[in-house]
N, C-alpha and C positions, 0 to 999 in steps of 0.2 A: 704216507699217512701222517698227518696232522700228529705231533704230540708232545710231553714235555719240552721243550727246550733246552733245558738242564740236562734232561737225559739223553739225550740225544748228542751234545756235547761232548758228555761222558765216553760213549759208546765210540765216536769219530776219534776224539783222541785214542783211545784203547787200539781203534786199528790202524792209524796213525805211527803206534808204536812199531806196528807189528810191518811198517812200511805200504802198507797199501795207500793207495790216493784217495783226493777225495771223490773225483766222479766215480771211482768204484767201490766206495762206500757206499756215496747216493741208489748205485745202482742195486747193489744185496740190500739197503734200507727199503726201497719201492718193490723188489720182490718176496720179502720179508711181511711188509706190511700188505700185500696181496694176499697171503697165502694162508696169512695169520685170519683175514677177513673170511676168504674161502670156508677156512676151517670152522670159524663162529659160526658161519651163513649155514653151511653143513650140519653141526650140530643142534642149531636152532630148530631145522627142520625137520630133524628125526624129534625132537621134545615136539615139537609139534602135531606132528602125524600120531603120533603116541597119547599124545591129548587128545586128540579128534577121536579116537579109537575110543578113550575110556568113557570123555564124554557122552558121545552117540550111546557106547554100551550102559550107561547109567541113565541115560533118557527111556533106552529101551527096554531097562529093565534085565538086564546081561550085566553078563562078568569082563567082556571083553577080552582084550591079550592078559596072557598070565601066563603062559611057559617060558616065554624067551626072555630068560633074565628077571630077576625080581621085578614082580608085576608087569612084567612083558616087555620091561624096557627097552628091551634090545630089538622088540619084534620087528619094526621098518629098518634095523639091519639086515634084520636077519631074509627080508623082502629083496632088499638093494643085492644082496648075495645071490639069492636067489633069480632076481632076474639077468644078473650079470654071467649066469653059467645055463641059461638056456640059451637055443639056437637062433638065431638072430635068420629069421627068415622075407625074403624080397617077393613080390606077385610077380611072375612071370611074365603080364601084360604091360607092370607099372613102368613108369619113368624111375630109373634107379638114381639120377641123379637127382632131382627132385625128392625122391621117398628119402633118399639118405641126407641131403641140405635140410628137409623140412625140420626133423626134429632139433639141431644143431640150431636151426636161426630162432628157435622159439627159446631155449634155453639159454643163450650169452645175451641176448637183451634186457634179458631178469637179473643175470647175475651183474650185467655193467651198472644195472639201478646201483646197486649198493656203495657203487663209489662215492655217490652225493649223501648216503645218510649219517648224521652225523649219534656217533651212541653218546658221545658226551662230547663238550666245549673242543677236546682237545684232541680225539677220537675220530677222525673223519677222513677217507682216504684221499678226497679230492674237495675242496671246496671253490666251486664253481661259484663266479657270481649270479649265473642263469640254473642255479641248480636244481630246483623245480620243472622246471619245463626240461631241461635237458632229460631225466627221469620221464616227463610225458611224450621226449621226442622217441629216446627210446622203446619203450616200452610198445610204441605203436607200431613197430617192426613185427611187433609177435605173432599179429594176424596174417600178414605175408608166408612166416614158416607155418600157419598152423592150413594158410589154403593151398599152398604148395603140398605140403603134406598130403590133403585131401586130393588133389589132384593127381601126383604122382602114384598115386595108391591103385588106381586103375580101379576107383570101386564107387559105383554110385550114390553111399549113405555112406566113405568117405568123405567123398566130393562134396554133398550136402550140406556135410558137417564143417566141411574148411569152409565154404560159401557164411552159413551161419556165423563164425567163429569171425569171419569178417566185415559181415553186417552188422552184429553184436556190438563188435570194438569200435567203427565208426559212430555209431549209435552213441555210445555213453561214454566216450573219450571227451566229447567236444563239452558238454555240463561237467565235465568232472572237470577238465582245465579251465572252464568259466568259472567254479566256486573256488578253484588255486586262484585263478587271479584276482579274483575278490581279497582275497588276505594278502596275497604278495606284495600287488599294486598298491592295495589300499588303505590298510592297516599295518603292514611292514614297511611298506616303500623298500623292499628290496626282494628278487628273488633267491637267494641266498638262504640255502636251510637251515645256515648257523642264525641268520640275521634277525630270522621266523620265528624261533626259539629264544632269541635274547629280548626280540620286542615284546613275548608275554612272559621276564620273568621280573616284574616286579611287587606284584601284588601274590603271589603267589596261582594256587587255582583259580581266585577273581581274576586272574591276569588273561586268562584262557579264550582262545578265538571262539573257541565254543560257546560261549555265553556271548560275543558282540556276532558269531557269524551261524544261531542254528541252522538255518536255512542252509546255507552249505556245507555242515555238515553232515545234514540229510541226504542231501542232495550227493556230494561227495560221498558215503558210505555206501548207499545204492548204487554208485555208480560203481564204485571200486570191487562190491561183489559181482556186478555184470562183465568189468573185467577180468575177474579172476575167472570167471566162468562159476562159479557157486551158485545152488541152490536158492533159492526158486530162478535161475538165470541159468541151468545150464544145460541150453536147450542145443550148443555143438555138439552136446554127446550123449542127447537123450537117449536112455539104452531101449527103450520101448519103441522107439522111433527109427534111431539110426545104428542099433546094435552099440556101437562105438563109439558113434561119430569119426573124423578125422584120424581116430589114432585105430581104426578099426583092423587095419592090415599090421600092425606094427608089434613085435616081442622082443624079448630079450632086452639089453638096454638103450635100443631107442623108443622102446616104449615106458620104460623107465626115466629118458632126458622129458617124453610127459608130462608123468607125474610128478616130475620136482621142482617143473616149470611151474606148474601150478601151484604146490605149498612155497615153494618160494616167491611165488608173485605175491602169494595173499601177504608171506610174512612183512613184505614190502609194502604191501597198502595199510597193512595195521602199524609200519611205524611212522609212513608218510601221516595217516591220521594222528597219531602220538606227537610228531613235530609241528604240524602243522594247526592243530585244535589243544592237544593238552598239555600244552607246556614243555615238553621234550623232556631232557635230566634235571629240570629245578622241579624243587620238593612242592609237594603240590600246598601246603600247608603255611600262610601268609605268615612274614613277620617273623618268621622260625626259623634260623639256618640251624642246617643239621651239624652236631656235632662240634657247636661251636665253642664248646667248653674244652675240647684236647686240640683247638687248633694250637695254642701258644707251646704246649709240649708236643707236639708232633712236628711243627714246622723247624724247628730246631736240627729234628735227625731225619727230613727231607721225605716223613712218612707221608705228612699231608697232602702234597698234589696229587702223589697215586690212590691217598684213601680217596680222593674227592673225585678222580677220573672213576674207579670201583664204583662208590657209589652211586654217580652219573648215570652209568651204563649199567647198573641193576632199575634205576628206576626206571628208565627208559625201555628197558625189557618187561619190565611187572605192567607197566601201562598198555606196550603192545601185546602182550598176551592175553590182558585182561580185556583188551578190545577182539581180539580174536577167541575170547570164550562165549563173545553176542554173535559173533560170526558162525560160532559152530552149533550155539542155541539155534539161530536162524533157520538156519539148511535142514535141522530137524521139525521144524514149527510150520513152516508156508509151504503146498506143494508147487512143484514146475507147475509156471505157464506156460500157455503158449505162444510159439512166435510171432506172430500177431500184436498179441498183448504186450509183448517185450517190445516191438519195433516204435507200436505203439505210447507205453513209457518214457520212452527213450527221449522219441520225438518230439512231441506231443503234449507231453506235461515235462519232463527234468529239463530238457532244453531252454522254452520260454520262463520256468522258476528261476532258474542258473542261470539264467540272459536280466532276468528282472532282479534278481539279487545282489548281479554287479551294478546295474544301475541305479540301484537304491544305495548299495554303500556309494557310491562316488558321492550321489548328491548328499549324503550325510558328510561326507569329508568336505566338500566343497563348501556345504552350507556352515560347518564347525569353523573350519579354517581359511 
C-alpha cells in the first residue's frame, strides 16, 4: 500500500532495530496493507447492507432491522453468522467441482478490484498505470464463476440464470469500458486512478468529469447497475422466473461468497464512479482548501499528512455512499424488465451512445488541441 513515506521510514527502522531485513519488512508491510484493506472492504459492506435495509424499510413505510444491536446494526452480522453455521449442502446430480469453483471465482475478482482504488492520494494498494481497465479486465471473470455456477448446479433455472448472468455482463461491459475511455484517453491522458483524480482537482467540483462527460456518466451508471445485477437489471435471479437464479442450489457460505460479491461489486462501482466523475478525495468546494488555517501548527508535530490522508478517505466514502443512496432509491422506483428489453438496452441504444460519445470527445480534443 501506497502511503506516507515518513512513515513508513519510521516503522522500517523500528524493525531494523529489532534486526529484521528489509525484504521482510517489505513482505509483513504488503500483508499488513492487504488485510488492513480486507477489513475496510468488509466493514464497508456490512454499513452497506444495513443501509439498504433501512432505506428500503423507509421507502416502505417499515421499521426495518432493529434488534440486532442498536438500530440493527449488527443485523448482516448477525446473517454472515448465520449462514456460516448452516449445512453447506451439494445436488447429487451437480458437477461438485464446478458448484464448489463457481462461487470462489465470482468473489476474488471483486475483491482483487480494490487493489487499483485509490481512498486517498496516498492510500492505494497497487497503483497500476493501466488501472482502469485492469479493474474491467477483472471484474469480467465474474460471469464465468457465475455460469459455471449455473451449470454445475445440475438445475435448469440454475443454468438459465448463469446463461443470463453471462449475456448480461457481455452486454454492458463493453459501453461501460467505452465511457472509461472517454475520460482516461481523453480527458486524463492516462489510465491511472490516481492520474483520474488529480486531472479534476483543480477547480474544485467545476473540476468534475461529470459536468465535461454526462453522457458517460449515464451511460456508465446504467451500466455499472446491470453489472452488479441490481434492480431493474436483475433478471440472473429473477425470483418469479428462475426461483434463484444461478445461486438456486447453494446454502450455507457459498451462498453467502454471493451475496457479498454483489454488495461488494456495487461498493466498487460507486467508487469507480466517485474517482472517476466526482473528484475522488479533493474537497468538492473551489478555491477552499480545507483546513488550511492549522496546517502551519500541525505540520510542525507531523499531525497534518495523516489529518489530510483521514480526511481524504472520509470524503471519498460520503461521495461513494452518497452515490449509492440513488442506487438503492433506484432498485425501489423502476420495476424488472424483461430480458429482451435488457439485451435490447444494452445493444441497441448504451452501445452506439458510448461508441458516439467517445468519438465526439476525441474530436473536441482534436479540434481544442
Amino acid at each position: 500500500m501506497i502511503s506516507n513515506i515518513n512513515l513508513e521510514k519510521k516503522i522500517f527502522s523500528f524493525f531494523s532495530l529489532l534486526g529484521f531485513s528489509e525484504e521482510f519488512f517489505s513482505f509483513l508491510w504488503i500483508i499488513f496493507s492487504i488485510l488492513i484493506l480486507m477489513l475496510g472492504v468488509t466493514i464497508g459492506v456490512l454499513v452497506l447492507v444495513w443501509l439498504e435495509r433501512k432505506i428500503s424499510a423507509a421507502i416502505q413505510q417499515r421499521i426495518g432491522p432493529e434488534y440486532a444491536g442498536p438500530l440493527g446494526i449488527i443485523q448482516a452480522l448477525a446473517d454472515g453468522i448465520k449462514l456460516f453455521l448452516k449445512e453447506d449442502i451439494v445436488p447429487a446430480q451437480g458437477d461438485i467441482w464446478l458448484f464448489n469453483i463457481g462461487p470462489v471465482l465470482v468473489l476474488i475478482p471483486v475483491f482483487l478490484s480494490y487493489l487499483v482504488i485509490p481512498f486517498e492520494y496516498n492510500v492505494i494498494l497497487a497503483n497500476f498505470s493501466i488501472g482502469v481497465f485492469f479493474w474491467i479486465a477483472v471484474s469480467s471473470v465474474v460471469p464465468l464463476g457465475l455460469l459455471m455456477a449455473g451449470y454445475g448446479s445440475n438445475n435448469k433455472y440454475s443454468f438459465l440464470g448463469g446463461l443470463r448472468a453471462a449475456a448480461q455482463s457481455i452486454s454492458y461491459e463493453i459501453p461501460l469500458a467505452l465511457s472509461v475511455l472517454s475520460i482516461a484517453l481523453q480527458l486524463s491522458n492516462s489510465l491511472s486512478t490516481v492520474d483520474i483524480v488529480e486531472a479534476q482537482s483543480k477547480y474544485g467540483f467545476l473540476s468534475w468529469n461529470l459536468w465535461r462527460q454526462p453522457i458517460g456518466f449515464i451511460v456508465f451508471f446504467i451500466a455499472s447497475l446491470a453489472e452488479c445485477e441490481r434492480l431493474p437489471f436483475d433478471l440472473p435471479e429473477a425470483e418469479e422466473e428462475l426461483v434463484a437464479g444461478y445461486q438456486t442450489e447453494y446454502s450455507g457460505m457459498k451462498f453467502a461468497f454471493f451475496y457479498l460479491a454483489s454488495y461488494l461489486n456495487l461498493l466498487v462501482s460507486s467508487l469507480f464512479v466517485t474517482i472517476l466523475y466526482l473528484g475522488g478525495w479533493h474537497f468538492s468546494i473551489p478555491f477552499i482548501s480545507i483546513f488550511d488555517n492549522f496546517e502551519w501548527t500541525l505540520m510542525n508535530n507531523g499531525i497534518s499528512p495523516v489529518l489530510n490522508i483521514i480526511i481524504g478517505v472520509i470524503i471519498t466514502l460520503v461521495k461513494s455512499y452518497l452515490f449509492l443512496f440513488i442506487s438503492i432509491m433506484t432498485r425501489w422506483t423502476l420495476p424488472r424488465i424483461r430480458i429482451d428489453q435488457l439485451l435490447n438496452l444494452g445493444w441497441k441504444f448504451l452501445l452506439p451512445i458510448a461508441l458516439g460519445n467517445l468519438l465526439l470527445t476525441t474530436s473536441f480534443q482534436l479540434f481544442l488541441f
